[in-house]
Structure formats: structure tokens, C-alpha cells
PyMOL CGO cylinders between C-alpha atoms (Angstrom):
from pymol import cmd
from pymol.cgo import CYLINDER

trace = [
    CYLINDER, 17.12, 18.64, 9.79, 18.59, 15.98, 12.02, 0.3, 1, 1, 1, 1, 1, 1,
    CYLINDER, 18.59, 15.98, 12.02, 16.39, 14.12, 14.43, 0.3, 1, 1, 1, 1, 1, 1,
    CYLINDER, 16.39, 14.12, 14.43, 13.47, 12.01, 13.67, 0.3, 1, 1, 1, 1, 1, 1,
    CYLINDER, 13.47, 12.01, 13.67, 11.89, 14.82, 15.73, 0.3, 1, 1, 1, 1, 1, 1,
    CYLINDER, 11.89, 14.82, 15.73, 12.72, 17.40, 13.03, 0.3, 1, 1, 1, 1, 1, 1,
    CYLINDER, 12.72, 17.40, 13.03, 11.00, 14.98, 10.30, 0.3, 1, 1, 1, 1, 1, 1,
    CYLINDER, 11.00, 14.98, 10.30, 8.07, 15.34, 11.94, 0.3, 1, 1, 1, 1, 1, 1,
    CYLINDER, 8.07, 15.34, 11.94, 7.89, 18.80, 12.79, 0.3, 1, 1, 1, 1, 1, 1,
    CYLINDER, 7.89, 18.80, 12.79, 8.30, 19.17, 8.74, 0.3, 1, 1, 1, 1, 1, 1,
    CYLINDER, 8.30, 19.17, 8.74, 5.34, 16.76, 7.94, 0.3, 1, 1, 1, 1, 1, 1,
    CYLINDER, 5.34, 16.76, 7.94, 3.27, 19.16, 11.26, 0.3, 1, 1, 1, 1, 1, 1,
    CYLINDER, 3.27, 19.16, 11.26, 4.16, 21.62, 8.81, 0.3, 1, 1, 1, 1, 1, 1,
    CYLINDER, 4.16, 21.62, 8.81, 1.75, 20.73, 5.83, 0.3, 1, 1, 1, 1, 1, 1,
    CYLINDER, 1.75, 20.73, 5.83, -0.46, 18.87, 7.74, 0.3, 1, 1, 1, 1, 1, 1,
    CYLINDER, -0.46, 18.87, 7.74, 0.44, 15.99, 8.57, 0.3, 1, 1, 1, 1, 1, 1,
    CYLINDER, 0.44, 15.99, 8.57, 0.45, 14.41, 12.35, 0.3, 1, 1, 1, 1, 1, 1,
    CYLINDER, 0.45, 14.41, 12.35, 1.87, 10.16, 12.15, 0.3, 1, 1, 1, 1, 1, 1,
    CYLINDER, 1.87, 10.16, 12.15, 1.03, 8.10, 15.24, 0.3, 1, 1, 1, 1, 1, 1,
    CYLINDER, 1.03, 8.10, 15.24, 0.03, 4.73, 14.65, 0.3, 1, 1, 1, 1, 1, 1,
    CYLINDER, 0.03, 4.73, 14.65, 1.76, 3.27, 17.79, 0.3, 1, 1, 1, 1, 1, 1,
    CYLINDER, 1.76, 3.27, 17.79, 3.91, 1.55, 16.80, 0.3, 1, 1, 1, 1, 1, 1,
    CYLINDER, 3.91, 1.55, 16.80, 7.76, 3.23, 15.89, 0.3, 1, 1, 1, 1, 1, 1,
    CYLINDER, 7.76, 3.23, 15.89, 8.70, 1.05, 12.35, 0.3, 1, 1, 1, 1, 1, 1,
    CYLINDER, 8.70, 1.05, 12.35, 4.85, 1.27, 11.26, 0.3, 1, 1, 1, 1, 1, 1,
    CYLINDER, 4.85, 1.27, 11.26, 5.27, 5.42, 11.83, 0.3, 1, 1, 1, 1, 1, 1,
    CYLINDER, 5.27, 5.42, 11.83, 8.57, 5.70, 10.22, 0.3, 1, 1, 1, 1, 1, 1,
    CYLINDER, 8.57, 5.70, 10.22, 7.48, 3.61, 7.27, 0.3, 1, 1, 1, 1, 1, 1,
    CYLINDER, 7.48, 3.61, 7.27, 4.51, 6.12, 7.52, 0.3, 1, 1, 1, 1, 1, 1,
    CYLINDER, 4.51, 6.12, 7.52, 6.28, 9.33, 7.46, 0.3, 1, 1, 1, 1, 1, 1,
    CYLINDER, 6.28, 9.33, 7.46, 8.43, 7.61, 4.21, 0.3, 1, 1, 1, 1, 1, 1,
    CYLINDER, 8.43, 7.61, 4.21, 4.98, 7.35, 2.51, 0.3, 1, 1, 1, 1, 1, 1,
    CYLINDER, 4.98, 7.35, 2.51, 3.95, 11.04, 3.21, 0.3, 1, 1, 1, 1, 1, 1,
    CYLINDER, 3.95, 11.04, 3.21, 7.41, 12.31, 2.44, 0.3, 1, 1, 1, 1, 1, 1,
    CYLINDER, 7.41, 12.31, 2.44, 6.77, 10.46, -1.22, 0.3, 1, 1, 1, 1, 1, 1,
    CYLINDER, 6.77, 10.46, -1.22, 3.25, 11.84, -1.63, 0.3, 1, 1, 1, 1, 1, 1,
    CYLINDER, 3.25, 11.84, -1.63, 4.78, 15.51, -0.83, 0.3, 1, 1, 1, 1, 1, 1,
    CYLINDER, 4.78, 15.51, -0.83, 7.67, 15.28, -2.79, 0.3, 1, 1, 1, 1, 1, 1,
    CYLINDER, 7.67, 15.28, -2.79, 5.39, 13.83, -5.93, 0.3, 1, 1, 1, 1, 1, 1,
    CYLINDER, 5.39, 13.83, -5.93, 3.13, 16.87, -5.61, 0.3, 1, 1, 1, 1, 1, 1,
    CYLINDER, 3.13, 16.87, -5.61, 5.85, 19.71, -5.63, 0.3, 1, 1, 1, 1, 1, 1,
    CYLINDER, 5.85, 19.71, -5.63, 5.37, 20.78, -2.79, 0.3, 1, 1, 1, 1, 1, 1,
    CYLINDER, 5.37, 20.78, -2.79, 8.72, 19.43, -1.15, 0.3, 1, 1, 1, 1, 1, 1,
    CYLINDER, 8.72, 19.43, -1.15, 12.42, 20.97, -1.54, 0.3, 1, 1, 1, 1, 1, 1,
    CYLINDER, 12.42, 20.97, -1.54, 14.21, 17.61, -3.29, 0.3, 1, 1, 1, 1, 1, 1,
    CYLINDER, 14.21, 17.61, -3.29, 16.99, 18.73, -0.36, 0.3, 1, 1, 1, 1, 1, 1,
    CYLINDER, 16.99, 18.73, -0.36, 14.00, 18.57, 2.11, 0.3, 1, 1, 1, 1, 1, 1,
    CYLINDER, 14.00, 18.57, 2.11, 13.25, 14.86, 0.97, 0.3, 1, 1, 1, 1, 1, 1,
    CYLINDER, 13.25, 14.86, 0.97, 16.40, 13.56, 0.55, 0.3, 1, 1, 1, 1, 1, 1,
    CYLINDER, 16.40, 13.56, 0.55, 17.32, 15.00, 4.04, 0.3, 1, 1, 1, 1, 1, 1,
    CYLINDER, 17.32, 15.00, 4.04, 14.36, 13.44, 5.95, 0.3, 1, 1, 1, 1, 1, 1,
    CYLINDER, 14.36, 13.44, 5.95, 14.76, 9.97, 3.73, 0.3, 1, 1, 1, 1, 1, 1,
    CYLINDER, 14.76, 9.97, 3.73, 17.63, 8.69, 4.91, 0.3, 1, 1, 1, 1, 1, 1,
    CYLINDER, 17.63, 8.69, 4.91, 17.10, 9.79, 8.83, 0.3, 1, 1, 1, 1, 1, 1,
    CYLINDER, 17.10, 9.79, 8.83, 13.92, 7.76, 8.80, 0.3, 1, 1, 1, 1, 1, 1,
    CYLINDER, 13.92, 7.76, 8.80, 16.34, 5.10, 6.91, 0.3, 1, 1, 1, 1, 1, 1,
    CYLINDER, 16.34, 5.10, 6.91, 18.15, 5.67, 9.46, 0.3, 1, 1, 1, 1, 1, 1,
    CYLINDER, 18.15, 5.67, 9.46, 15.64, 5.29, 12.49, 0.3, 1, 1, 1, 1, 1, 1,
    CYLINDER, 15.64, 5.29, 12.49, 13.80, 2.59, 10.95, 0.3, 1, 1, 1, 1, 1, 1,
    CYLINDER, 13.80, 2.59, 10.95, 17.00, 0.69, 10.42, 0.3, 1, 1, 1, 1, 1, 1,
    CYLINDER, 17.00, 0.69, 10.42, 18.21, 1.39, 14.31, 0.3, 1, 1, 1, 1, 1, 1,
    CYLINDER, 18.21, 1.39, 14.31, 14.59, 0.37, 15.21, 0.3, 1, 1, 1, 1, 1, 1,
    CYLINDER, 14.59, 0.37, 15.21, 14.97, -2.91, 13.96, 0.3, 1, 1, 1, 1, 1, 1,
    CYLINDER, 14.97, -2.91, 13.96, 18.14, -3.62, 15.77, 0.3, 1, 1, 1, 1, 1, 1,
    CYLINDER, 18.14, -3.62, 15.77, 16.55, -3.28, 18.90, 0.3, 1, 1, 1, 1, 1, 1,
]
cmd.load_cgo(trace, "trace")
């Protein structure tokens, strides 16, 4: 996993579709579903990790912009 692209595709995976329209409001999104998965087991912890910091990592480029 290395795009923001690939962070969704995991979320598709169980479930989960994120468009609010607006890219910092999704990304914080996609950090809250990535927590609820993790907390229920049904997330690798590599998985998590993996995906947490490249939405840290978008949401932090998103707010240089």
C-alpha cells in the first residue's frame, strides 16, 4: 500500500466507500474507519499502520496547499 488510492481500495474492501467532498474531511474520514476496523479485529496492525501514516501523510500535504 502506497497511494491514498490504495487506502481506499482497502476500506472498498470491507465496505466502506468515503466521499464527503471535501479532501481533509475524507482523509480524516478514512482515519476514523481505519480505527473502527482495526478496534474490531478485523484489520492486519501492518494494514493500519501502513494506511495511517499515508493519510498522515495526505492530510498533512493537503493542508499545505
Amino acid at each position: 500500500m502506497k497511494t491514498l488510492y490504495d487506502v481506499q481500495q482497502l476500506l472498498k474492501s470491507y465496505g466502506t466507500i468515503v466521499y464527503l467532498g471535501d479532501r481533509e474531511s475524507d482523509i480524516a474520514m478514512m482515519m476514523l474507519e481505519l480505527d473502527e476496523l482495526e478496534q474490531a479485529g478485523v484489520l492486519e496492525k501492518k494494514q493500519y499502520d501502513s494506511a495511517k501514516v499515508i493519510l498522515a501523510y495526505e492530510l498533512q500535504q493537503s493542508r499545505k496547499s
